[in-house]
N, C-alpha and C positions, 0 to 999 in steps of 0.2 A: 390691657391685660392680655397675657398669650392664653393661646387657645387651652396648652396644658392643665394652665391655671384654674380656668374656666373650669375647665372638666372635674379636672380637681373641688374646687368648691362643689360643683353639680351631685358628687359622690358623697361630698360630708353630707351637703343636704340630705339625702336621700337615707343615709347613714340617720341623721339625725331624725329624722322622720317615722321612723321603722323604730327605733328605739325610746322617742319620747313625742307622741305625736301632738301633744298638747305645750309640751314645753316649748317644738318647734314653732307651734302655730303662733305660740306669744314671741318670738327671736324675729317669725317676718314680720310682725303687727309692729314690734319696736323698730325693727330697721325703714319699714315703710316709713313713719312716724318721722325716722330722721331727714326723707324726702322732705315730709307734709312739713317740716320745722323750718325747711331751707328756702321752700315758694313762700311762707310766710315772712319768714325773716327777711325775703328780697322785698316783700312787699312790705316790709312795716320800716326798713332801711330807706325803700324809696320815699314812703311817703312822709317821715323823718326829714330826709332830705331838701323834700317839696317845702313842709313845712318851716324852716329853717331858712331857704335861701330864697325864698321871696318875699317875707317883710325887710331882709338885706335890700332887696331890689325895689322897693316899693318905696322906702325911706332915703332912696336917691343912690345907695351905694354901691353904682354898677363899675361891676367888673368883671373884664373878660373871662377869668376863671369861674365869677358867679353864673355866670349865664349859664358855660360849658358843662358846668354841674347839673343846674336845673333841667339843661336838655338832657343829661345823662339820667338823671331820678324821674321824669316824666317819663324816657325808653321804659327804665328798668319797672316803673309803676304800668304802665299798658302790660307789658308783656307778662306781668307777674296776676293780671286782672285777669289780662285773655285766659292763663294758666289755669285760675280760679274757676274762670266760667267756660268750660270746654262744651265747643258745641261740635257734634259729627255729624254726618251724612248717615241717613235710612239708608238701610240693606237695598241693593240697587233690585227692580221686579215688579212684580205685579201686587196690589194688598188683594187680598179675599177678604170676606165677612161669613157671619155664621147666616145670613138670608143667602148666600152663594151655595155654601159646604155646608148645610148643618153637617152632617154624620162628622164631618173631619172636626167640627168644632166641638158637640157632642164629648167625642173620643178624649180630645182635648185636658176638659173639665172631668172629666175621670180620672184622667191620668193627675191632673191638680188636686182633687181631691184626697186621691189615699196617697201621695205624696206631702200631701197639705205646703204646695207648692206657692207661689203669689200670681197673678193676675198674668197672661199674655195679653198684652196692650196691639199688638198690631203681627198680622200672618201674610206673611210675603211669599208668593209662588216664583221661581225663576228656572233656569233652564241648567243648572249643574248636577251633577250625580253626588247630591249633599243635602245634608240637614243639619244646620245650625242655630241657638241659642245666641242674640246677641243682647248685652245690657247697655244702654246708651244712656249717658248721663244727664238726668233732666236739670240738674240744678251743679255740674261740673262739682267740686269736691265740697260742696254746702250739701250733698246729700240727692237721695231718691235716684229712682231709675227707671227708663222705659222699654219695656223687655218685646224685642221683636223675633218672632219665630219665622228664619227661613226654611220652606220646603223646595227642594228640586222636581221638577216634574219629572225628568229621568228615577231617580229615586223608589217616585210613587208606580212607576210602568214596572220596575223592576221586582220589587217584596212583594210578598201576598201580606194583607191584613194584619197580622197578628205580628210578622216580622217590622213593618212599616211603625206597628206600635210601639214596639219596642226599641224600634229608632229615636222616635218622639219622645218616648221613657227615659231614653236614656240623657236626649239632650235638657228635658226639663230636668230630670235632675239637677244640671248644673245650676238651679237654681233654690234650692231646697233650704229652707230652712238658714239657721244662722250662716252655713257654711257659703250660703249663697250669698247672705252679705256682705260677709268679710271676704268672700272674692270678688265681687263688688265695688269693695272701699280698694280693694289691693289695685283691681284696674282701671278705677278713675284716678287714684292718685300718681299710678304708674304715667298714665295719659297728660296730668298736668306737669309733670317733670319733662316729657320728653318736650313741651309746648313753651316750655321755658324755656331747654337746650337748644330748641331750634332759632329759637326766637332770639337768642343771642349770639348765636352762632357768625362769625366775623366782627364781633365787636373788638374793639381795644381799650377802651377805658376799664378801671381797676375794677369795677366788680363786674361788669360782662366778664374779664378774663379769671376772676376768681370762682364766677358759676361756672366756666366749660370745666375750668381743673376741677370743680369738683364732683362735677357731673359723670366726666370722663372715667373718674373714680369709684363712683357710685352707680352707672345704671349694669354694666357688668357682673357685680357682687347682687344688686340686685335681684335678677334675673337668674344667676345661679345660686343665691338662697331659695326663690321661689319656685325653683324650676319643681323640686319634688312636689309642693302644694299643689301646682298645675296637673303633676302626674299621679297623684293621691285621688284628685278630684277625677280623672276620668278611670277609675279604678271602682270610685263609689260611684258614678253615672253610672256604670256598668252593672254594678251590683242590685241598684234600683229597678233597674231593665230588667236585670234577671229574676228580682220580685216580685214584681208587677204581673210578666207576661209570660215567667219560665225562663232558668239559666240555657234551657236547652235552644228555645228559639230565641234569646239573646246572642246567643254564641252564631245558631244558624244565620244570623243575620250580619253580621258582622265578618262572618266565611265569605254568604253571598255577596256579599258588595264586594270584595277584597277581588272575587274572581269575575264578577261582572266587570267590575271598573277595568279591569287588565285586560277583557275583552272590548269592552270601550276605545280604550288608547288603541292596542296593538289590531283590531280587526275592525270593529264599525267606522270607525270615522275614514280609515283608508279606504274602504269599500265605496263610502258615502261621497267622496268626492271623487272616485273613481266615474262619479254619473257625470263630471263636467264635458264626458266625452262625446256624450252625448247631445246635451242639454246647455246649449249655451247662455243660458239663465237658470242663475240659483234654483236647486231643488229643497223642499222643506226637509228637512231628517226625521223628526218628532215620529210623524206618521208611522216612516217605515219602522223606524225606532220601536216602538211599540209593539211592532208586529215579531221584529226579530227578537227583543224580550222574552216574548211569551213561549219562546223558546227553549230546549234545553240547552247550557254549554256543551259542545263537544269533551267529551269524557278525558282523551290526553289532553286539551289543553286546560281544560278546569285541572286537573290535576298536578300539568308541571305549575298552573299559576300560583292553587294552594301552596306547594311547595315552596315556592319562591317567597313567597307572605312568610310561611312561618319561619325563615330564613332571614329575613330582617331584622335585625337586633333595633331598638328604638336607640336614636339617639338624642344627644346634646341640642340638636336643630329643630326638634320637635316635641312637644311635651307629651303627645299621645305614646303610651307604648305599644308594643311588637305585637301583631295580632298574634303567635304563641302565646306573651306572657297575659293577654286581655280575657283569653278564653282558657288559660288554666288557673287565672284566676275564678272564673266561674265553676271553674271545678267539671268542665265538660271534656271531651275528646277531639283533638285537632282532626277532625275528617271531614271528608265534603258530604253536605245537606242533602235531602231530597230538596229539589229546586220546587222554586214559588211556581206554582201553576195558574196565574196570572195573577196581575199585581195589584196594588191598593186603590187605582185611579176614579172607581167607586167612591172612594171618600169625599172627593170634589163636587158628586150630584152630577143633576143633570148636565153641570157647564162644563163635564170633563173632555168632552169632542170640542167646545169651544175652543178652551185654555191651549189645546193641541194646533189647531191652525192658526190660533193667537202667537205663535211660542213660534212656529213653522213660519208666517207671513217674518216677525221678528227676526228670525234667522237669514231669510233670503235678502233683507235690506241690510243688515249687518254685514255681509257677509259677500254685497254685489260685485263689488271690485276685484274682490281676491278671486271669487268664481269666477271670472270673466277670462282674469292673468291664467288659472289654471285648464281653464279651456282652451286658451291660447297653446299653452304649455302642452296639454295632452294632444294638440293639433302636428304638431312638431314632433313627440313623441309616435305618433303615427306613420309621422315621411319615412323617419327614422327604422319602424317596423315594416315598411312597403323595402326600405335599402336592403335591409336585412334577411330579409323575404326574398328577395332576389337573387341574392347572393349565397342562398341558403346551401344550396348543393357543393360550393366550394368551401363554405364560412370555417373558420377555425372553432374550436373549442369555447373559446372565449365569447367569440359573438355569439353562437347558440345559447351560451348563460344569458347575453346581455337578451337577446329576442326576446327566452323564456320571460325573462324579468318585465322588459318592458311591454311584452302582451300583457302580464298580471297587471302594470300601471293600467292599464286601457280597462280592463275584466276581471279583478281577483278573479274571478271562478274560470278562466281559459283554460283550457287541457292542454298543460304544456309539455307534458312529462315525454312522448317522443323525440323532442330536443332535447332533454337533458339524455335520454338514451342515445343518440345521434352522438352525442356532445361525449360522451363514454368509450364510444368506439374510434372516436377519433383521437383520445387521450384520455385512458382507461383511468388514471388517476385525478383525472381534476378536480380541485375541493368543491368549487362551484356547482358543480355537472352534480357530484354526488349528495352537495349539502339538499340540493331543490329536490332531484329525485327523493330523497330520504320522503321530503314533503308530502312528495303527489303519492305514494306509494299507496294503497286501499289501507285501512282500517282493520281489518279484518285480515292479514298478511303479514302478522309480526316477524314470524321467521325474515322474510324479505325484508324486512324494514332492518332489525338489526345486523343484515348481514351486506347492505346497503351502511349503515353507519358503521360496522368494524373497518369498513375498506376507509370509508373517512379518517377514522381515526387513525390511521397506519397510512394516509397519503398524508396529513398536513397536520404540524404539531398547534399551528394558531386554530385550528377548529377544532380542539378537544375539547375545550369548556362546551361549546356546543354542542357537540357530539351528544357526551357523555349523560349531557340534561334531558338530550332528546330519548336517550336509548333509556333511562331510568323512568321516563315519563312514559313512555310505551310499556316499560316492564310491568309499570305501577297501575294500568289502566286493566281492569278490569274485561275481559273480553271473553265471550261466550263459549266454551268448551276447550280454552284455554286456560292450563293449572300455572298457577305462580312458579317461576323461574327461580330457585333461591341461589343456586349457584353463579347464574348469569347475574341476577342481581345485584347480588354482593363484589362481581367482578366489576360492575359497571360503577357502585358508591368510591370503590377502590382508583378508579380510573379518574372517577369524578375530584374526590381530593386531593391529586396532583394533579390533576388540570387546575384546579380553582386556586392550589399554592400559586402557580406558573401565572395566571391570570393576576392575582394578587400582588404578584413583582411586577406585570409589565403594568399596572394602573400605578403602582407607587414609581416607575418609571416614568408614565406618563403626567401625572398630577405633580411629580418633585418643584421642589419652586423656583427652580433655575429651568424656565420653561422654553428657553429657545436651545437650552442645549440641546446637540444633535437631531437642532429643528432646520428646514428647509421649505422651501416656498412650494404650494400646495401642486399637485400632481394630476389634479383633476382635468380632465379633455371640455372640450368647452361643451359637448352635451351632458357632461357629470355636473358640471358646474351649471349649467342652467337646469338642473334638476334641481341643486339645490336649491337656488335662489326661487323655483317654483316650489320651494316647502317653507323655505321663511318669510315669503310673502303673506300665508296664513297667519303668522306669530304678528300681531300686529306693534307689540310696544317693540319689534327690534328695528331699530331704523338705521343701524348700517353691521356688516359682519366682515372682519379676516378672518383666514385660513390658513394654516402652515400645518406640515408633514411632520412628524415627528419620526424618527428614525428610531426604534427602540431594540436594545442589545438581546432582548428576550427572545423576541418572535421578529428575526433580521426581516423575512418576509410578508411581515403583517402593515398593511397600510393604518398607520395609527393618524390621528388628528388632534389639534389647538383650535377649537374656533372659537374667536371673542366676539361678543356682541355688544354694541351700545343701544342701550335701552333708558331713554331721557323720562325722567319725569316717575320711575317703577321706585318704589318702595326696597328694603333690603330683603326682606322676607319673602312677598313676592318675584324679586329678581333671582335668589336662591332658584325659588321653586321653578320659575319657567328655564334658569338653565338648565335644572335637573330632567325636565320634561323635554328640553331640545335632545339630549344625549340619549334618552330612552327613543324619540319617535324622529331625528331624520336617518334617511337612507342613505350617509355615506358610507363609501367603501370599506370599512372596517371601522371600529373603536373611537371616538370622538368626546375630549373631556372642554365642556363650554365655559365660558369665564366671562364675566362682565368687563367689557374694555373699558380702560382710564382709571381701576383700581388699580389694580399690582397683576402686570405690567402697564404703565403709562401707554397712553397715545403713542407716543412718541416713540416707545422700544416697539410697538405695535406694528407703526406703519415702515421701520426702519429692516425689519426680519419677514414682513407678508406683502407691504408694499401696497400695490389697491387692494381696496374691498373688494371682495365678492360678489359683496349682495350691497343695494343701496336701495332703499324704499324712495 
């Protein structure tokens, strides 16, 4: 099916959804149904078949074609059993019990109660910035379910109490009442289809090739019939939450994460392995984790982060919707929270210093190899700053950026800001020199700060989108004996949506699917490139990466990037997500759109246009 397509159906759903929510709900219950009729009929075909062609063979009448059958109706009978009785894997973590947590279990059975929810069977603690609801099938599509509650210990560092609940709130929801089993029956039966498809997948005989046709047919329309059901349900989670605990701190909690997590990605984790510089063995995170939590965000950057959240339209690849439409469905205001003044990790009892150096010991064994390479890496990175350092008195513009930069690898917190001044006087325009200075500028110095990004904007057309975020995210920051700018502001939104047109052409330039046009082999110096290759060392399912330049008509001066990664043995869903998460966290030189190698483009046009890898694990 084209992607169009897809969407296409994805709209009626939602369409239909909105307008008859019951009729809809009986349109997926039949279309499922036509799944549930097709793993049946495989299996009552097979065993049909079984039945049939070996009193032929028992009664002496063998023949080659009999046999070839029977091996064919025994395949198609296993696979259609397996299908029947799906077994999966427990949420990967640690279990708790209510003699560990009471209070968190306590909270629990509250929240079951005036939900009149069903039973949590088992509570798994792990180390993500999440809380999920999962239903595992106890008896595969004959029915029942064993409903595991995962928590993130990041999570619980980060809410205060009454937020945290409302987290929990919201995910038990997904389990409420009828709606919960017929989402339910929707995901074990989705799960025996796809157990089939796999499971047949490179057969040739007539009816393995008649299930992929019709599979291939069916799990698309699928998926875009249910996609609204999917987004309906986390609309009433939501709404649950907001009953339970107040739409107000439903909403607040759902801000909070949106702008934690973004300081997660873009600031704690750089900082955290910024200590291999140190420490040539693994440090724990959790700890310091904890401590920087109980912090507030910095005010412009919580704020350009909200912006950017409610800037997100939901899409087709995700059934949750846009935190805008999540929290005016609650009926609240998109603003940022008073922040949690220390988090829910009380809920664990006594063992919550345990579970932290439980979680820390965990991390530093997971994790020893990569710390070792990046210590290595940040060892190199030093010579490099010692050359540079040297050379400082003569250095061009450029190396003053790259210093500045690679002190920050060594120290986020280095005061670098007299090299980018240095770096100014010796070429008053350089994007670089002014995009850092914009950075280090005080807080408290807005004048300086936008008069620092006007110059940006007016030396380099590829750093407007940036600019223009940065100068609105200072406008928008509240600051002590500073009156709102509304003329500056409005000049800067103005600025902002033709940079972001501009931005918008050069990504459908760089994403178009004729992707080696006016592409060229990567450009990178070999210390750029073993930068990289000391940031995909961390991504561990990547096990080899090319590179190529892409030359884009937009922004003639903008270094843009193709990197493909082969990632063996990942999932689709998951392979989405960690490209999308390469593109947001490595540091190359400009704009980089990531693609899973050996889909479209082949191997083969791959290594024909970039030539070696990069990176090889």
């Amino acid at each position: 099916m084209e992607q169009a397509d897809f969407v296409h159906m994805v709209r009626m759903s939602e369409h239909a959804s909105a307008e008859n929510s019951r009729a809809y709900r009986r349109s997926v219950a039949a279309f499922a149904a036509l799944g549930y009729a097709w793993v049946l009929g495989c299996l009552a075909l097979a065993a049909g078949l079984v039945a049939w062609v070996v009193p032929q063979l028992l009664h002496g009448r063998f023949r080659l074609g009999l046999a070839l059958l029977l091996l064919t109706a025994l395949g198609l009978l296993w696979t259609s059993l397996r299908a029947l009785w799906i077994r999966l894997d427990a949420p990967e973590g640690v279990e708790i019990t209510a003699l560990e947590a009471p209070a968190l279990f306590e909270a629990l059975e509250r929240i079951r109660r005036k939900i009149k929810g069903p039973m949590i069977h088992h509570v798994t603690l792990n180390d993500e910035f999440n809380a999920s609801i999962q239903q595992l099938p106890r008896y595969g599509l004959l029915g029942g379910a064993v409903n595991h509650l995962v928590i993130g210990l990041p999570l619980l560092m980060a809410l205060d109490r009454p937020r945290f609940l409302a987290v929990l709130a919201h995910e038990y929801g997904h389990l409420r009442g009828d709606h919960g089993r017929f989402a339910a029956w929707i995901y074990r039966t989705r799960l025996a289809w796809m157990r089939l498809h796999h499971g047949l997948q490179g057969g040739t005989d007539p009816v393995a090739l008649a299930t992929q046709t019709f599979m291939r047919w069916y799990f698309p329309r699928f998926a875009a019939k249910t996609f609204a059901l999917a987004r309906q349900d986390e609309y009433e989670a939501d709404r649950i939450a907001g009953k339970l605990l107040g739409r107000d701190v439903a909403a607040a909690a759902l801000t909070e994460i949106a702008v934690r997590g973004a300081w997660l990605q873009s600031e704690f984790w750089a900082r955290h392995w910024s200590k291999a510089a140190e420490h040539p063995l693994p440090v724990g995170p959790y700890q310091s984790l904890r401590r920087r939590l109980a912090r507030m965000p910095e005010a412009a950057f919580a704020n350009d982060a909200l912006r950017q959240a409610l800037k997100r339209i939901g899409s087709v690849d995700d059934t949750h919707p846009g935190l805008r439409d999540r929290i005016e469905a609650l009926e609240t205001p998109p603003i940022l929270p008073e922040w949690s003044r220390g988090g829910a990790l009380d809920l664990l009892g006594q063992d919550a210093k345990r579970w932290l150096a439980y979680f820390d010991k965990q991390w530093c064994r997971d994790h020893a190899t990569e710390w070792k390479q990046h210590h290595a890496w940040l060892g190199r990175v030093r010579e490099r700053v010692q050359v540079l350092n040297a050379g400082q008195a003569q250095g061009s513009a450029d190396e003053l950026v790259e210093l500045a930069r690679l002190k920050r690898h060594l120290d986020p917190r280095a005061q670098v800001r007299p090299l980018y001044e240095l770096a100014l006087e010796r070429s008053p325009g350089h994007p670089g020199a002014l995009r850092g200075l914009a950075q280090c500028l005080p807080e408290g110095d807005r004048e300086a700060r936008l008069r620092c990004l006007e110059r940006l904007w007016e030396a380099d057309d590829a750093e407007r989108w940036w600019t223009a975020r940065a100068a609105l995210a200072e406008l928008e920051t509240p600051r002590p004996g500073m009156e709102h700018d509304a003329a500056a502001f409005k000049q800067w939104r103005k600025r902002l949506e033709r940079a972001q047109e501009a931005e918008e052409r050069a990504w459908e330039e760089l994403a178009g699917t004729a992707f080696f046009n006016r592409a060229t082999r990567h450009d990178l110096s070999a210390f750029e490139q073993a930068e990289l290759q000391a940031e995909l060392i961390r991504y561990l399912p990547v096990a080899r990466a090319w590179l190529v330049r892409k030359n884009l008509r937009e922004f003639a001066r903008r270094r843009a990037y193709l990197l493909f990664v082969e990632l063996p043995g990942l999932g689709d869903e998951d392979t989405f997500e960690l490209c999308r998460r390469l593109e947001r966290q490595l540091h190359l030189p400009g704009p980089v759109l990531v693609l899973c190698a050996g889909e479209s483009p082949s191997l083969e046009d791959i290594r024909r246009h970039a030539a070696e890898p990069v990176f090889v694990r």
